[in-house]
C-alpha positions in Angstrom: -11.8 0.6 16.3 -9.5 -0.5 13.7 -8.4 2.5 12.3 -4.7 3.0 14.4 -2.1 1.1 12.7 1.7 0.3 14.4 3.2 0.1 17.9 6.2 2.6 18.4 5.6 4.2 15.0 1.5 4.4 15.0 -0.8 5.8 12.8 -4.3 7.1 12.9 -5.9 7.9 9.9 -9.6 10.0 9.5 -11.8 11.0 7.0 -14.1 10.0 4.2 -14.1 9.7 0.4 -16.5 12.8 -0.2 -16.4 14.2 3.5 -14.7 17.5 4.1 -11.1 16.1 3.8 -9.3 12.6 4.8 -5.9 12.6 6.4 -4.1 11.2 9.2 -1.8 11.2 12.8 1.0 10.2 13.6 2.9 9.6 17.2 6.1 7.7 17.7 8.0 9.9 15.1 11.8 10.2 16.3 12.2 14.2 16.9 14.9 16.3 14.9 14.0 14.2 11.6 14.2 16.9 8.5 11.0 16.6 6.6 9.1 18.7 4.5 5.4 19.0 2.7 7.1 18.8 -0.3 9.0 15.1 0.4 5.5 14.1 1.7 3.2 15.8 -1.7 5.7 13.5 -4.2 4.2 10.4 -2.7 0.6 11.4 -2.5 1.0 13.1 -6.0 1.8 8.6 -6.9 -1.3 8.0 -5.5 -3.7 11.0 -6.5 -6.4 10.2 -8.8 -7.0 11.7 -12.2 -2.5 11.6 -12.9 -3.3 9.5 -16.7 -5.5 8.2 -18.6 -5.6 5.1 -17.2 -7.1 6.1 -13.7 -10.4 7.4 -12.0 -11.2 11.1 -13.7 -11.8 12.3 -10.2 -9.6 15.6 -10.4 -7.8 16.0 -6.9 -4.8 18.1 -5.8 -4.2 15.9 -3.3 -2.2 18.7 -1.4 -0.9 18.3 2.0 -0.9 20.2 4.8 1.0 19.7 8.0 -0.9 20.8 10.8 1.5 19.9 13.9 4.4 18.1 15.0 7.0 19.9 12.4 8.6 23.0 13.4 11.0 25.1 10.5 11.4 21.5 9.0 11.9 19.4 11.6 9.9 17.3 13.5 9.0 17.9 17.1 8.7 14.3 18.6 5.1 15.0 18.7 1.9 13.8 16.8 2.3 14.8 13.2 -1.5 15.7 11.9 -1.7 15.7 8.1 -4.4 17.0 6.2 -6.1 16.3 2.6 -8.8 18.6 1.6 -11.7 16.8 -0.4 -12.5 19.3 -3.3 -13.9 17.5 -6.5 -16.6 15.7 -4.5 -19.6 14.5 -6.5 -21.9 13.1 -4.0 -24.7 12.5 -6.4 -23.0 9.8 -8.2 -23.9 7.7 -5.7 -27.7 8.4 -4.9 -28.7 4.8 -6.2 -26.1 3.3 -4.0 -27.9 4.8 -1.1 -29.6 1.6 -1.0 -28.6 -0.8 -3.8 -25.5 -2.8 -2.5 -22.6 -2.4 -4.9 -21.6 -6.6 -5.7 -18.4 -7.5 -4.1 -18.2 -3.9 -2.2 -18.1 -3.1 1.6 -22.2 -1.8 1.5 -23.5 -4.5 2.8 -21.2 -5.3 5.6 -20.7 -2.0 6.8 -24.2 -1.8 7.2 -23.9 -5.1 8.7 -22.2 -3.8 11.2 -22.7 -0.5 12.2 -26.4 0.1 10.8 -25.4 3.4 8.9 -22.6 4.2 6.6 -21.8 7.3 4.2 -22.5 5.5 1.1 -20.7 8.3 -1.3 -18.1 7.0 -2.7 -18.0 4.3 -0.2 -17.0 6.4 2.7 -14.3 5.1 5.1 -14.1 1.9 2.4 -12.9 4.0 -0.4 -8.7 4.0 -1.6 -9.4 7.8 -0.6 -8.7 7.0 3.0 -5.2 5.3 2.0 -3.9 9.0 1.8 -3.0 9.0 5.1 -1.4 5.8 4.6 0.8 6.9 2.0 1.8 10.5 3.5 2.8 9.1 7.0 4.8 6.2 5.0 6.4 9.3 3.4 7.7 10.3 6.8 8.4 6.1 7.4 10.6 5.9 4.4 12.8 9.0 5.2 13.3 7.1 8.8 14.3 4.4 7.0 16.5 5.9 4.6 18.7 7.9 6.8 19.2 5.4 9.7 19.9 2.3 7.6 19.6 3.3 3.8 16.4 1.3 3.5 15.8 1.5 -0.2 11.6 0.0 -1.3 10.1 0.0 -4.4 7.2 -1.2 -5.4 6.1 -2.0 -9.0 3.4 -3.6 -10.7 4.3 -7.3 -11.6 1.1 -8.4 -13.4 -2.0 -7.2 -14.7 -4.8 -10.2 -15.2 -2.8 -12.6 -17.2 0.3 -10.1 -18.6 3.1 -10.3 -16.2 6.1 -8.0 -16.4 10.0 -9.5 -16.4 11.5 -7.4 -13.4 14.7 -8.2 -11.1 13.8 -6.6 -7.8 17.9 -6.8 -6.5 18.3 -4.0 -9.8 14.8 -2.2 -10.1 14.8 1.5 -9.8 12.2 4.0 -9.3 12.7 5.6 -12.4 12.1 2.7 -14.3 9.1 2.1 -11.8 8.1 6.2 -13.2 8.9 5.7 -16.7 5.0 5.0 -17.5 1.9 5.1 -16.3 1.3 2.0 -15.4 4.5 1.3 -12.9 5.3 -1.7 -14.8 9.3 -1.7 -15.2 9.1 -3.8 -18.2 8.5 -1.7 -21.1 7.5 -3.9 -23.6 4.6 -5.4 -21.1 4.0 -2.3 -20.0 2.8 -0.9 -23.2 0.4 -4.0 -23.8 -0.9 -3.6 -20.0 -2.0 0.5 -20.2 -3.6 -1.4 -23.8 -5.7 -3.9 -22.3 -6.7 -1.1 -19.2 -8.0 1.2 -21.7 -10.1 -1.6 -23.4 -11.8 -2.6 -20.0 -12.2 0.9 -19.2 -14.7 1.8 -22.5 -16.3 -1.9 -21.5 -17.3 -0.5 -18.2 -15.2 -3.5 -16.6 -12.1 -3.1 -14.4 -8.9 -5.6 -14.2 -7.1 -6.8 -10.9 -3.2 -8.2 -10.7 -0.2 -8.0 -8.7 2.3 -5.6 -7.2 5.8 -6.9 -6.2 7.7 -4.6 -3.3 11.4 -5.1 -2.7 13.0 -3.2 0.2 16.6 -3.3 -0.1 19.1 -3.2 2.7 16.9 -4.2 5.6 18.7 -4.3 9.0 19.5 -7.8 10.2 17.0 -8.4 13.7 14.0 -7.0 12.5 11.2 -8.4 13.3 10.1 -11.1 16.6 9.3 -14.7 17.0 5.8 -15.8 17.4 3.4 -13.5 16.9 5.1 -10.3 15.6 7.0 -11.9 13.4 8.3 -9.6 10.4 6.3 -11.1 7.9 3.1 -11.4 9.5 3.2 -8.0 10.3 3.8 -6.6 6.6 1.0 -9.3 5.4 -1.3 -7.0 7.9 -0.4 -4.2 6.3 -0.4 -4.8 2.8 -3.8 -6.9 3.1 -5.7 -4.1 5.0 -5.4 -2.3 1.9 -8.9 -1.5 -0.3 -8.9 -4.8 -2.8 -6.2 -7.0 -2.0 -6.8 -10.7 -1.8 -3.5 -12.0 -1.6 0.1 -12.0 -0.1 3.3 -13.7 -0.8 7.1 -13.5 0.6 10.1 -14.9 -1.5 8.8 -18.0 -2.9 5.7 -17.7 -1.9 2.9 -20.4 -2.9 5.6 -21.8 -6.0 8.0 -22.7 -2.8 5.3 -25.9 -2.4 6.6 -27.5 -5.4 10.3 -27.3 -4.7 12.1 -29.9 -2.0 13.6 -29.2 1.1 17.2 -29.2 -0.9 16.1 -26.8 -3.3 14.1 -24.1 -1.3 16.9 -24.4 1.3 18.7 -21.0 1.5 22.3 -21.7 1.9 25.0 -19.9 3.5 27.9 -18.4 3.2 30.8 -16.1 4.1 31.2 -12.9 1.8 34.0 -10.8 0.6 33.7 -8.6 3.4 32.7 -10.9 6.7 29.2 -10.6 6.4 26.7 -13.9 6.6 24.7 -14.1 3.7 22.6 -17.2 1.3 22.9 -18.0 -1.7 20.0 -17.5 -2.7 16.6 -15.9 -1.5 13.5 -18.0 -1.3 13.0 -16.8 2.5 12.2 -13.8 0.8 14.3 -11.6 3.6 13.1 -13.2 6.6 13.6 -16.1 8.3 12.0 -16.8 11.7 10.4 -14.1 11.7 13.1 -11.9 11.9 14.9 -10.1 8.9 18.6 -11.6 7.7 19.8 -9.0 5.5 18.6 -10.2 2.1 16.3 -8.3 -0.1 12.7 -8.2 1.4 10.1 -9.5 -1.5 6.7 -9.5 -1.2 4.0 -9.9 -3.7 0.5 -8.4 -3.3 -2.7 -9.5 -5.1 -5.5 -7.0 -5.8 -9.0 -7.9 -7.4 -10.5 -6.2 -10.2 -12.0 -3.0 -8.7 -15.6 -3.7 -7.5 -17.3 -0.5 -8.7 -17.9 -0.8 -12.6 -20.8 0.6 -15.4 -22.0 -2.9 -16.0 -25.2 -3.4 -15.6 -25.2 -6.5 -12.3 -27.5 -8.2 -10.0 -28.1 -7.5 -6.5 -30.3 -6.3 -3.5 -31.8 -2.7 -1.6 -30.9 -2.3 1.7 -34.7 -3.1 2.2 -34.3 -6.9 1.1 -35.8 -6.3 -2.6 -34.0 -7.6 -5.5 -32.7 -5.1 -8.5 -29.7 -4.6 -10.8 -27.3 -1.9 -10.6 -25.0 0.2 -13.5 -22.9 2.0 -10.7 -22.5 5.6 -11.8 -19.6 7.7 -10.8 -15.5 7.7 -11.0 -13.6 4.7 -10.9 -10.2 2.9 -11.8 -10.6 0.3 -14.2 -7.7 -1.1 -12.4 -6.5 -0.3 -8.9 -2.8 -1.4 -10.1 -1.3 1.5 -10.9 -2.0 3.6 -8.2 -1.7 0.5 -5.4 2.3 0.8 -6.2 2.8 3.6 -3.4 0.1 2.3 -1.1 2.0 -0.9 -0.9 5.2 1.0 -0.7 3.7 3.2 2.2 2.5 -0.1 4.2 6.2 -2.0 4.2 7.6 1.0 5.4 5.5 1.6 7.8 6.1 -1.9 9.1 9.5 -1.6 9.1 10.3 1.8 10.3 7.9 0.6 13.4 9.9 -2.7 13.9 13.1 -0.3 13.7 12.4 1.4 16.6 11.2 -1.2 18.5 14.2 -3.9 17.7 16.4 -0.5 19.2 14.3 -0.1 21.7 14.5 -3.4 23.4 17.8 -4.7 22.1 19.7 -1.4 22.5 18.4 -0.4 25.5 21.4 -1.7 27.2 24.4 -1.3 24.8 26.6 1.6 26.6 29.2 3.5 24.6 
């Protein structure tokens, strides 16, 4: 029911924002692949709330436990179960949302839908559930890594209207690290975590962009029609909480070019290899995956929750206003960085294993 995620590579994730613990399962994982809690904690430890000053308060370890599937650091080639316990829960935050819809929010439409929802802390619709997201990516990434040298990084680009100078063929993740904000770009770094604490004491929140690059992408992945590479990473990326837009290579500025100028030429390398000259295909072409850097571009609104004070309805059909209580980022930016990091690598890895599946399946040594 919408919450199983990939084909060979496949992900399940459970749990909600103030339940007993969120997490998630995996099945498809290759067997004999050396992972351990510790590779999988650095990535949720991105994500956790509470890491700066610039983040929900919410204080959460975010520690990981593996429950199956590894054995003395190793997987097993069966489902991998991880586990996040919940511990700094404050379910009374919420009581007025119990029936006043949060503007912009899921509220409404969940209860649209299903009749009933766990309205603290939004449940299955918080950024809480994208835990499980982010630890099986973990696992996703070292897949990547060790078959092809699959390098992603994800940073954040732009921040309402301050947008960061980065070249994605050159980024590193310690540039990405080097602030709390996960804009490489020092200078517009510093006037980003500026304008995020300013919207903080308002009570308002900011939205922006978050570029990934993954670097050294097999040649093949991906298929024509409807699996094509890009369509599926657009999937991933947009089923993330807030985001509202999605980009590859040139994305919506290719419109204003010609033919001539968004072509991507090719041409022969140093060392044999077909490549273009340059990269407004973004890394795909077809649908399938040429060798270039992957670049996508992610848009995320200004988090819905905020302190302002904002019209809406009960649950009942009687108008009110709401001043949402409780923890919240002023902007989701920040902390989006790994969750969009987690997705394209869990699109990839997934379309890895199933380009070798179908065209190695009859390639004898």
């Amino acid at each position: 029911m919408g919450n199983t995620f990939g084909h060979l590579f496949r992900i399940t994730t459970f749990g909600e924002s103030h339940g007993g613990g969120v997490g998630v399962v995996i099945d498809g994982c290759p067997p004999q692949l050396e992972i351990s809690a510790a590779e999988i904690q650095f990535e949720l430890d991105r994500r956790r709330p509470g890491q700066s000053k610039i983040t929900t308060p919410r204080k959460e370890t975010d520690t990981c436990e593996i429950l199956s599937g590894v054995f003395q650091g190793k997987t097993l080639g069966t489902p991998i179960a991880i586990l996040v316990r919940n511990q700094d829960t404050r379910p009374q935050d919420y009581n007025d949302m119990a029936t006043k819809y949060r503007p912009s929010h899921a509220d409404a439409t969940y209860d649209a839908k299903y009749g009933i929802r766990n309205w603290q802390g939004g449940g299955r619709s918080s950024a809480r559930e994208t835990i499980g997201r982010v630890a099986a990516g973990a696992i996703a990434k070292k897949i990547l890594a060790q078959v092809a040298g699959v390098e992603i990084i994800g940073y954040v680009k732009r921040i309402k209207d301050l947008e960061g100078e980065i070249d994605p063929a050159t980024v590193t993740l310690e540039q990405v690290e080097s602030n709390i904000v996960r804009c490489p770009d020092t200078a517009i770094a510093a006037q980003m975590i500026a304008l995020i604490e300013q919207i903080g004491r308002e009570g308002d929140s900011l939205g922006g962009v978050v570029e990934c690059v993954a670097r050294k992408v097999p040649k093949g992945l991906g298929s024509p029609v409807f699996d094509k590479l890009e369509a599926d990473l657009a999937k991933g990326v947009m089923s993330l909480p807030a985001s509202k837009g999605f980009e590859i290579g040139s994305g919506f500025a290719g419109t204003l070019l010609t033919g001539k100028e968004h072509n991507d030429e090719f041409y022969i390398d140093k060392t044999g290899n077909i490549r273009t000259a340059t990269n407004q295909s973004g890394g795909i072409q077809g649908g399938i995956a040429n060798g270039e850097d992957i670049i996508i571009r992610v848009a995320f609104k200004p988090t819905a929750t905020i302190r302002k004070e904002q019209r809406t309805v009960t649950s009942t059909g009687e108008e009110t206003v709401l001043a949402a209580k409780g923890r919240h980022d002023p902007c989701v930016l920040p902390r989006a960085v790994p969750m969009v990091e987690a997705m394209v690598a869990l699109v990839l890895c997934d379309h890895l294993l199933r380009h070798q599946g179908q065209c190695g399946a009859l390639k004898i040594n």
